[in-house]
N, C-alpha and C positions, 0 to 999 in steps of 0.2 A: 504493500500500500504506500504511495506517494502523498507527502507530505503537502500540503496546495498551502493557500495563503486565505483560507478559510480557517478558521477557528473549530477546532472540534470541542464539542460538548462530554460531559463522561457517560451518557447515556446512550447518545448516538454512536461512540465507540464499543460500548458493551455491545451495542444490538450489533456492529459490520463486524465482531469478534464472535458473536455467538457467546456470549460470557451474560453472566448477571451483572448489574453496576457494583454489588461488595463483593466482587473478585476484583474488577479495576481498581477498586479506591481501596483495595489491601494491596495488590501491586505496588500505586502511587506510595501508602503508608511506607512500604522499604525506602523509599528515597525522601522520606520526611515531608509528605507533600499529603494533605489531608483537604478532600474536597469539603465547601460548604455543603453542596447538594450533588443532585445528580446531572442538574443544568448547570454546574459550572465548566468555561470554559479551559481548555488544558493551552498550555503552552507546549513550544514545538520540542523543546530537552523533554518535556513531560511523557509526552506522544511515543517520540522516539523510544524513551526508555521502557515504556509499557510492551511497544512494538515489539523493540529488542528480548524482553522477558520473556513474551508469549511464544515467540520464535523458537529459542532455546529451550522453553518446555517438549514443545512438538519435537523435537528433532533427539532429545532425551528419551522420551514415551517412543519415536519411533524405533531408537537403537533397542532398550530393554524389550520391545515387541519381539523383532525382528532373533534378539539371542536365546528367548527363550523359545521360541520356535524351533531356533535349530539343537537345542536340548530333546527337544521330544521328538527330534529327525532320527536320532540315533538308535532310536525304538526296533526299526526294522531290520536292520541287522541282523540279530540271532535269527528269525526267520531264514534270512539268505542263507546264515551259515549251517542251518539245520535241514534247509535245502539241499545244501552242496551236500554234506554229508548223508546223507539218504540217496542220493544220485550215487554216491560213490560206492557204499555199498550195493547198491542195484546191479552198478557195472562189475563190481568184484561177481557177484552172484551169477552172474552173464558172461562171465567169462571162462567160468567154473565147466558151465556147459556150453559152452560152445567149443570145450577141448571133444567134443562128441559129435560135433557140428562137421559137414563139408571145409573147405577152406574158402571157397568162395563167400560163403556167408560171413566171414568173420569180420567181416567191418558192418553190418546192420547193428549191432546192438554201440555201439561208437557214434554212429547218427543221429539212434532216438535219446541218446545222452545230449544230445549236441542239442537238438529242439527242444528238451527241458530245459537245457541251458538257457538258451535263448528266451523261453515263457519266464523265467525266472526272472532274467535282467531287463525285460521290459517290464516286468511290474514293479520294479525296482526305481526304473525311469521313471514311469507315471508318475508314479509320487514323488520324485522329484520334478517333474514338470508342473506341479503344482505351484511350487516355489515362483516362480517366475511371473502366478496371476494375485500372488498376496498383494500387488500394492492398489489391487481395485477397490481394495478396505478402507483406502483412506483416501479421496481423491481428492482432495486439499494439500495431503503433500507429495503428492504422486512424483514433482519432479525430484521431491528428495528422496524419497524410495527410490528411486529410479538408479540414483545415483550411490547408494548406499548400497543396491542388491549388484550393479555392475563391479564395484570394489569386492567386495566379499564371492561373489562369482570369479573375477578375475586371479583371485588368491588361490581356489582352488583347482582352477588351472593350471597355473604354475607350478601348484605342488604336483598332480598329477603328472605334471610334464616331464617333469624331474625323476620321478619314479619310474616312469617307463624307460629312461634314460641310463637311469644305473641298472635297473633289468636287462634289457636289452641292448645293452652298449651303445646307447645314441641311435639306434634303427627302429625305423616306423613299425609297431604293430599292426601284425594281418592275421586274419581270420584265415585257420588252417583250412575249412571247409567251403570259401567262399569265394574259391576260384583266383587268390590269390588279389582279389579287390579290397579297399580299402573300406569300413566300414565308417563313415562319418553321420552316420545318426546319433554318434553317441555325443560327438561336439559339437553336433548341433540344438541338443536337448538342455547342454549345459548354457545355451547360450541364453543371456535373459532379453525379452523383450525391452526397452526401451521407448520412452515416448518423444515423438516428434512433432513438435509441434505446426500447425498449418500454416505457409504463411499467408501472411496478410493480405487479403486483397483490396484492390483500390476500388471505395465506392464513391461515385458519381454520378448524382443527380440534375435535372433541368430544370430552372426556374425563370417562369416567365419576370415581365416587370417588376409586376404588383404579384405577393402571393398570401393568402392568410395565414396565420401561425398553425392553423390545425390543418391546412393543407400540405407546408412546408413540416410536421412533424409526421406525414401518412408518409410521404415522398423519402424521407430520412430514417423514415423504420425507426421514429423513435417517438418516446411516450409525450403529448403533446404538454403536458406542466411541465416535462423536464425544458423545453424548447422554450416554455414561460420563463424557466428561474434562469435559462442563461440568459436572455433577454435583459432580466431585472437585473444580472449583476452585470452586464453592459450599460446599464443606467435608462434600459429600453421598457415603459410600462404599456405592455400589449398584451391584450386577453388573447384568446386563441381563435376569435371571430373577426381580430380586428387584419387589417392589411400591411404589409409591411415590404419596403421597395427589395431589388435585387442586392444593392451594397448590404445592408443589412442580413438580407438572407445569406448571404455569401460567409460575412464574417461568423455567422451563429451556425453554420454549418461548418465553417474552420474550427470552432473548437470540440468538434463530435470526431474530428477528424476527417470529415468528409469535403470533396471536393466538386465545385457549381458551374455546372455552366448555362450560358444565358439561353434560353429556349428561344429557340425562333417559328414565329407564330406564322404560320403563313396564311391569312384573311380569305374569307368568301371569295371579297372583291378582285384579289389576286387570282383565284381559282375560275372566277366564272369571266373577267375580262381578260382580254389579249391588249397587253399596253407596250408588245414592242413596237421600236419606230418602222416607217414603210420605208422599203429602199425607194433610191431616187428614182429607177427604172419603172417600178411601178403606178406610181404617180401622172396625171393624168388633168387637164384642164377642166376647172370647175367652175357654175355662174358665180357671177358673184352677189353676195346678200349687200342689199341696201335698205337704212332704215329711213323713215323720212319724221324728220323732228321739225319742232318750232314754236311757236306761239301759240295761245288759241284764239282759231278764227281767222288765222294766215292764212290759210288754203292748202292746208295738209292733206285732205280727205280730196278734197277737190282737185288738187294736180294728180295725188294718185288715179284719182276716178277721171281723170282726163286722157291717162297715160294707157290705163286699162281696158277705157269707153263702157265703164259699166258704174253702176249707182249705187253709190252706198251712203250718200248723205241722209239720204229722204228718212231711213231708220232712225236716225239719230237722235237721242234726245237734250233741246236746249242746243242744236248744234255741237256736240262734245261728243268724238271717237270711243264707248264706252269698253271697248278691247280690243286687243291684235290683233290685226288680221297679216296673213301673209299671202300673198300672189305672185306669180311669173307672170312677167312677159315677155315678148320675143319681140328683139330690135334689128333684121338685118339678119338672122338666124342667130342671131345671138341671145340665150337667156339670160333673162337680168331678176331677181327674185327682192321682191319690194317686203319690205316689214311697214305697217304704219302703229305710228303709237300715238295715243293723245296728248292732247296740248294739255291741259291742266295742270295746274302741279302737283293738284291732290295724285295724280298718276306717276310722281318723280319716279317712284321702283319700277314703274312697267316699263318707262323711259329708258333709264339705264341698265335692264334687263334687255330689251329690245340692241340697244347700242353694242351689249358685250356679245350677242350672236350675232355682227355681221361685221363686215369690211369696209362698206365704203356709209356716210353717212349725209345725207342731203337735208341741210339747214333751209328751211322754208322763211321769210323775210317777206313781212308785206312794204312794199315800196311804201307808202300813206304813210305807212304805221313805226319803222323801225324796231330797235333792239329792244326788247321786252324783257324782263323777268322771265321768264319762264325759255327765251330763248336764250338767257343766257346761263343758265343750267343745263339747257341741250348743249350747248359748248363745250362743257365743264366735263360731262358727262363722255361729248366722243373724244376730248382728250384722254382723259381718263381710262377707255375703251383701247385708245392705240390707233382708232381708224380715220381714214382718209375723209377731211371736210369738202363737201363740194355746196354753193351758197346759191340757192335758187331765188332771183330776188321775184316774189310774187303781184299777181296787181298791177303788173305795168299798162293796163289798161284804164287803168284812173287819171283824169288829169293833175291831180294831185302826187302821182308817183314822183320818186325824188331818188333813182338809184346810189345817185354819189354821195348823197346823205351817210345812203344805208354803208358804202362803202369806207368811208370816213369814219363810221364808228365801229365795222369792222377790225378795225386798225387797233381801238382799245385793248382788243382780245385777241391779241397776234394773228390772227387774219389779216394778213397783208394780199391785196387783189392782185393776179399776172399783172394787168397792164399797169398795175404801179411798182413790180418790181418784186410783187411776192410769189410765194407758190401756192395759195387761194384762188379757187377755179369759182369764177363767179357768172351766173348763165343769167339773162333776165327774159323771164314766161309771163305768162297771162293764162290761169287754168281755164278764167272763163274764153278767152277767146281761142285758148290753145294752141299759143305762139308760142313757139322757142322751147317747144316739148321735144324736137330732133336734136336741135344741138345739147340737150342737155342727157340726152342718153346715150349722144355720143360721147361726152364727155366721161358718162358714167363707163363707157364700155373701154376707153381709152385710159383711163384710171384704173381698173379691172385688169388691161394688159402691162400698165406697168406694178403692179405688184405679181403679176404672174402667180395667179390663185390656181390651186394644184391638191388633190386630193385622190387617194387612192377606193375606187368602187368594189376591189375584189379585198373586202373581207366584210367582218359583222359590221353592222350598222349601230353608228354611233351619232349621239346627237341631243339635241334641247324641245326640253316643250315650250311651246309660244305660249300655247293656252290650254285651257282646258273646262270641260264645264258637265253637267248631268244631263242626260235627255230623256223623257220619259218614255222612249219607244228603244232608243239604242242601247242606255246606260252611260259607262262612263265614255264621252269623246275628249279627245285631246286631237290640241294642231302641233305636231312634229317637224321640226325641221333638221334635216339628215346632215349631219356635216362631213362624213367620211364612213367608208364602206356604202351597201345598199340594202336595204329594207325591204325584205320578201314579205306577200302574203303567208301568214302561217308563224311565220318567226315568232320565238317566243324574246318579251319584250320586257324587261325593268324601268321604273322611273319614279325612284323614290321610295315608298310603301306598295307601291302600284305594282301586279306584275299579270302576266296576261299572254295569248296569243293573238295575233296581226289577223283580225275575221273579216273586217272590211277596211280597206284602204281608196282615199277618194283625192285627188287633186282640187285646187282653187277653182275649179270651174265643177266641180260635183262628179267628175268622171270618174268609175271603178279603174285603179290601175293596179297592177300586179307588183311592180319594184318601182322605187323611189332611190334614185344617186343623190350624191351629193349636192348640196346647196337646194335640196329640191322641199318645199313643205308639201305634206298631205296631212289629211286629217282619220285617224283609226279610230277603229273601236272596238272593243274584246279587254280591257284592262280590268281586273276587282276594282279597284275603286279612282275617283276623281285624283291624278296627279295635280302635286303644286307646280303653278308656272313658273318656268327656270328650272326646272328638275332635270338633272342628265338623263337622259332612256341609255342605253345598253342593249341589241341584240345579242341572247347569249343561247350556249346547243342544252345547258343541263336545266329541265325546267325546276326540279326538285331544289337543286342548291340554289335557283334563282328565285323559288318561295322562302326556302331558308333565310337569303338574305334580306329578302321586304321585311318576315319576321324581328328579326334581330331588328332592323331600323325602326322598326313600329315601336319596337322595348325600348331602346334606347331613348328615341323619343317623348316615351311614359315615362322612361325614368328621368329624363332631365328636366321634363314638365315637375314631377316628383321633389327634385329637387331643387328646383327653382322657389316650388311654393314652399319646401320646407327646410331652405335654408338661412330664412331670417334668425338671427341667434339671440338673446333674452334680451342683451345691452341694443340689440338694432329694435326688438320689438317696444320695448321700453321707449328709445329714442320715439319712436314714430308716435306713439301712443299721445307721448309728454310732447310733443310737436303739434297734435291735433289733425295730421294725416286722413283725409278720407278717399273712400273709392268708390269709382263709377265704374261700374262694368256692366259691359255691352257685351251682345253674341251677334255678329251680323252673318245674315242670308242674303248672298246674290244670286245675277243667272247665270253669273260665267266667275271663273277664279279670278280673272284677272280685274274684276269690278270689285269682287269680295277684298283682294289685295289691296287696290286703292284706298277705299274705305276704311278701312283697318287703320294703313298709315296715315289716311286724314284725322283720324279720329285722335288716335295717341298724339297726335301732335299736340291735340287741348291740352294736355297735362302740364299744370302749375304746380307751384309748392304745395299748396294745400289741399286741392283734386288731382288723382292721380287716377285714369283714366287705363282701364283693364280690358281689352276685348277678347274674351276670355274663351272665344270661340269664333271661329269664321270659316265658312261654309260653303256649296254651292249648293244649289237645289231649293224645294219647297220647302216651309219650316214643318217639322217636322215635332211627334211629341217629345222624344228625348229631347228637344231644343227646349221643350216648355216647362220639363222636368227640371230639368241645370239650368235656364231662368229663375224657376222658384225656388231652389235650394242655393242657389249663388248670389240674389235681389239682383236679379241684370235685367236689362231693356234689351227686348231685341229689335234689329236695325234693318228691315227689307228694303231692299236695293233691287227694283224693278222686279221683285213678285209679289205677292197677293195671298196670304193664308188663307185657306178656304175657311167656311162656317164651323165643322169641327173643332178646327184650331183656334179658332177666335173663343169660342164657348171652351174648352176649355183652358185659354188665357185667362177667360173673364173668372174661372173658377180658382185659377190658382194665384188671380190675381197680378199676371204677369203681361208690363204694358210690351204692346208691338205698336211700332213707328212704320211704315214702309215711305218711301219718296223712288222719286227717279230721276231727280236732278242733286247732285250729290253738295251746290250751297245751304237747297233748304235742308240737309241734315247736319250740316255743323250748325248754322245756324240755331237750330232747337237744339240741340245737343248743348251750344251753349250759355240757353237760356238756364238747360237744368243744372248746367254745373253754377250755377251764379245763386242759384237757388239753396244752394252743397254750402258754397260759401261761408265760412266761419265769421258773424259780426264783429263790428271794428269793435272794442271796448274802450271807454273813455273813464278815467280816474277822476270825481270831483271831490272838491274838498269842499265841508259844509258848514264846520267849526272848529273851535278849537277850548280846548276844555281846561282848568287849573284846577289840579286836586291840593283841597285845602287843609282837610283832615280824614281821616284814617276811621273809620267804622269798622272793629271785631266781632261778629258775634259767630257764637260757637258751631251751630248746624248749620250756617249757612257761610261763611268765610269772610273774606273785608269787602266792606264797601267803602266807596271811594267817597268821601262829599265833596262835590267838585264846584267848580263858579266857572259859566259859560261866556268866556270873553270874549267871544266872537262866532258870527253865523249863529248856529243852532245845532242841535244833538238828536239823535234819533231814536228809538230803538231795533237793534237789530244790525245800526250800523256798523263800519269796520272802522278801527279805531288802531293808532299807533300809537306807542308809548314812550316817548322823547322824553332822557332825563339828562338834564347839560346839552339839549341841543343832538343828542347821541340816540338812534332807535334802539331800544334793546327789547321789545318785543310785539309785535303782530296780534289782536285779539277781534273780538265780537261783543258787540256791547250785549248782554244776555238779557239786564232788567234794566229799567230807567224809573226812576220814583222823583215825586214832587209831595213835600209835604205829605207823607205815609201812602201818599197815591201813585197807581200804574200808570204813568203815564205813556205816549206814542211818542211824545220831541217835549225837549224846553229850549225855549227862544235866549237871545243874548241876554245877559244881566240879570238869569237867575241863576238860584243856585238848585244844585238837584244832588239823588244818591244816584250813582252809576255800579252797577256789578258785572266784573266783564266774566267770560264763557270758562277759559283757563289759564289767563295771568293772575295768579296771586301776591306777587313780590310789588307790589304797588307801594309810591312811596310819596309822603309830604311834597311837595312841589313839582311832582310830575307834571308835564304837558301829556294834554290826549288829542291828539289829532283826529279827528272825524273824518270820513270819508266813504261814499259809495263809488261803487261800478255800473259805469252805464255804457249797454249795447247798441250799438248804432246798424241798423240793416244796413248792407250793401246793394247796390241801384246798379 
């Protein structure tokens, strides 16, 4: 046993000795060392010397064992020799008659001597081959027996050896009958077994990052509190549920003597996507994606719908693009794939969602109108993106139009125009009259050719959703746009939580088509459930690992929802509490994701210091009753966005009491939105002061405590009001006037210039010439 730099106890030593504690502390007593109890700790001279004792007992007990053993070995003996002597008369008797025998016969009675011989000395052997399994009797000191029986065997070899040597003048003994061979069973019987011990093998376990203490003790083959206390004498307080990184696992495994290495996980996403790069050879010219950004009310919807020659304003509500749409056209055989996004800003994420799937980005400018807000966050945004500006100045059909304006302030935002020297491609159109719609797709297709857009169709398809929304006849549809590889009917298809087969695939003009390349949108449908817009899709071949991994995403997503909500900690909850924090939470329903999106980020944007604005759910489709359930369990308002509850849902709103708003112009819902937070609003409080009070003397009575008799020097006193207690000018404490008395009477207030008893709530240390400051709290609504 090795000495550690732990403190041994005399108890804990008794029990790793197999001892009682008053054989220890009679040990100690020889070296004058007398424990208090049996929890006292031992010092390391203490330890050792007990150690040392216990040693030399055992190895004492094992020699007296061992000699008196080979006392009672000597037993069998007279047997042997009472053996031989009975054999020898046999052969005397046998030899008598066999002077009467043939001569041929006379060596058979010499042979059956010989075999007796032989039955004799093997049972002779036996019993001494026993000698050799005594030390299975004590296997605590097995290696010293081991060693004790190899000496004392080795000695009588020797002597043996010797003996045969003066016998037989140094020449090897043979066996007269045995063909002249050596018989070595007999040195081999003498030989004692020996123990060897196994060596050690090297164990080597894998740990990922993060591992639990009782996972890293399943993995280590060791008992998981021991895994605890080395922990704790690391300075480490970890139960056996909690997680603990790889350096740590590492070190706690060095001292079991075990050695770690770092497990490599290899992921779903690694298993079900192919993310090597394409060679150059395969690569292949692809359209190229354009988005069309700007102002609202530029003429976004309207140069696309001019470019297109189809109509998509008329749907509109309030004039405002309420999601993406994406279209091809073909210029010259050349495809060009338009993205349009809304102008609004409540739509900034559909914006710069739109912006990070394409290439080239076409800034809409109405000549009249100039640089807007909103157009100058489309700027912001395709910098941002990486993609090529190209500046359609719109409108030039107004006599009002003023391109150089527009160009001049261009300039602010590094936009610098060709013809003044920059590399700003600036086209000026008319959507309504549908001028300058050629040169500007030439310009797009010219722009296209010098980035040399390139994508490979031969492998899975890979790519983004634009949009996505419910249908009550399809289920979930989604608009795909394919950025590399091609997109078969049938393919099974990831995007997000979402995962599905390819059952119907349709182009921007409603056509069934079978494959979809690169740059190309179609619209599918076959997915479980509504994808979020911007979600990667992934065609992948394993559809089983590809439900596996929606799963997993679906979990993680519960659980960071999980811990988001339950990660407020007492001092944050406390904070918000004693701050007066409240919350608005809304669930909104739209008809497409990309409205529900919108809306969402309109709404958080309310959020001030004191509302804090929750959209605690957002959706596609009809509301539904789970939506009315988690309204009423959460006090949320839900927020329809161009649909309509039916009568069902409304009667049961009305029952559980939970209000539905719907709109379809997305001002009037901040607007009301933030009429209710005004409503939320915490009033202003205003401190007045009403008097001021001089205690004059001192009133004790027993049941009831002091009261103050005070003279009211100014204003007036009330009861019930809040009162400070200023002595030297100093506050030293905060009360509530509890009674107010005039002349043995309860009075409500006493006016200036009288005198009154005051008794406050829980200041009693009241003293001759105190001041009492009066004052109430008044709430003022907020407008």
């Amino acid at each position: 046993m090795a000495i550690t730099g732990e403190k041994y106890r005399v108890n804990t030593l008794a029990k790793d000795l197999e001892m009682k504690t008053k054989e220890v502390t009679e040990i100690l007593a020889k070296i004058g060392v007398t424990p208090k109890s049996h929890m006292t700790a031992l010092e390391d001279d203490q330890l050792s010397f007990v150690l040392e004792y216990v040693t030399q007992a055992n190895q004492s007990n094992i020699q007296k064992f061992f000699d008196s053993y080979k006392k009672e070995e000597k037993a069998p003996e007279n047997v042997v020799e009472k053996a031989e002597a009975k054999t020898e008369k046999q052969a005397e008797a046998k030899k008598q008659d066999s002077v009467k025998a043939p001569a041929k016969n006379t060596q058979a009675p010499q042979q059956q001597q010989k075999k007796k011989d032989r039955t004799q000395v093997r049972v002779v052997d036996t019993r001494g081959s026993v000698e050799a399994d005594l030390s299975k009797y004590d296997e605590k000191n097995y290696s010293y027996t081991s060693d004790v029986d190899t000496d004392a065997s080795n000695k009588q070899k020797l002597k043996k050896k010797n003996q045969n040597k003066q016998n037989q003048g140094g020449k090897q003994s043979f066996d007269k009958n045995k063909g002249g061979f050596k018989d070595f069973r007999e040195k081999d019987k003498d030989k004692k077994k020996t123990y060897i011990p196994p060596k050690p093998t090297k164990v080597i376990v894998t740990v990922p990052d993060e591992i639990t203490v009782s996972e890293l003790a399943l993995r280590m083959k060791k008992a998981a509190n021991e895994v605890v206390k080395k922990l704790m004498l690391m300075g480490i307080m970890a139960g056996i549920n909690q997680t603990i990184d790889f350096e740590t696992a590492y070190f706690v495994a060095a001292e079991f003597g075990i050695e770690v290495e770092k497990e490599v996980v290899v992921s779903l996403e690694e298993r079900l996507f192919d993310e090597t790069p394409d060679a150059p050879e395969s690569l292949v010219e692809r359209p190229p994606v354009v988005v069309v950004m700007g102002h609202v009310d530029h003429g976004k919807t309207s140069l696309l719908d001019a470019i297109r020659h189809t109509s998509v304003t008329s749907g509109e509500a309030g004039g405002i693009t309420q999601h993406i749409g994406a279209y091809t056209v073909n210029v010259d055989g050349r495809d060009i794939t338009f993205l349009d996004t809304p102008g609004h800003e409540a739509f900034t994420a559909m914006r710069a969602r739109g912006a990070m799937l394409t290439d080239i980005a076409i800034l809409v400018v109405a000549a009249d109108d100039g640089i807007m807000p909103q157009t100058v966050e489309a700027i912001s945004h395709a910098k941002a993106a990486g993609v090529s500006i190209i500046v359609a100045i719109n409108k030039m059909d107004k006599p009002t139009a003023n391109p150089d304006n527009i160009k001049q302030e261009l300039t602010k935002y590094e936009l610098i125009p060709e013809e003044w020297g920059g590399d700003t491609i600036c086209v000026e159109v008319s959507a309504l009259k549908k001028t300058g719609l050629k040169e500007l797709l030439e310009m797009v297709v010219l722009t296209a050719d010098i980035l040399e857009l390139k994508a490979n169709p031969n492998r899975a398809a890979k790519g983004a959703v634009i949009e996505a929304r419910l249908d009550k006849g399809r289920g979930a549809v989604a608009t795909v746009l394919v950025q590399s590889g091609t997109l078969k009917t049938g393919d099974v298809v990831i995007a997000g939580t979402s995962v599905g087969h390819v059952r119907v695939m349709t182009d921007d003009k409603g056509k069934r088509v079978a494959t979809a390349g690169p740059s190309v949108p179609v619209e599918i449908t076959g997915l479980s459930e509504v994808p979020q817009a911007g979600d990667e899709f992934n065609a992948v071949k394993d559809e089983k690992l590809a439900r596996e991994l929606a799963e997993n995403r679906k979990f993680k997503e519960k659980e960071e929802a999980n811990k988001a909500a339950s990660a407020v900690s007492l001092d944050d909850l406390f904070s918000r509490i004693g701050s007066g924090l409240k919350e608005l939470n809304l669930i909104v329903k739209a008809d497409v994701q990309g409205s529900a999106e919108a809306v969402k980020a309109s709404l958080l944007k309310l959020t001030n210091e004191e509302v804090k604005v929750n959209v605690i759910h957002a959706g596609v489709g009809a509301v539904k009753e789970t939506d009315i359930m988690l309204a009423s369990t959460s006090n949320a308002i839900i927020i329809c966005f161009n649909i309509r509850p039916d009568k069902a849902i409304l009667n049961m709103a009305s029952d559980n009491k939970v209000d539905i708003r719907s709109y379809r112009v997305i001002y009037e819902c901040i607007e009301q939105i933030e009429q209710a937070m005004k409503g939320m609003l915490a009033p202003i409080t205003k401190e007045t002061i009403i008097g001021r009070v001089e205690v004059r003397e001192l009133i004790k009575i027993s049941r009831i405590g002091t009261i103050a008799g005070s003279y009211v020097t100014d204003g007036k006193v009330q009861r019930g009001a809040l009162v400070r207690i200023l002595r030297d000018s100093v506050v030293v404490f905060e009360d509530k006037i509890a009674s107010l008395r005039r002349m043995k009477d309860d009075v409500k207030e006493v006016a200036q210039g009288y005198e009154c008893g005051i008794f406050l709530e829980k200041f009693t240390d009241i003293k001759q010439g105190d001041i009492l400051e009066v004052y109430i709290i008044e709430q003022i609504a907020r407008t």
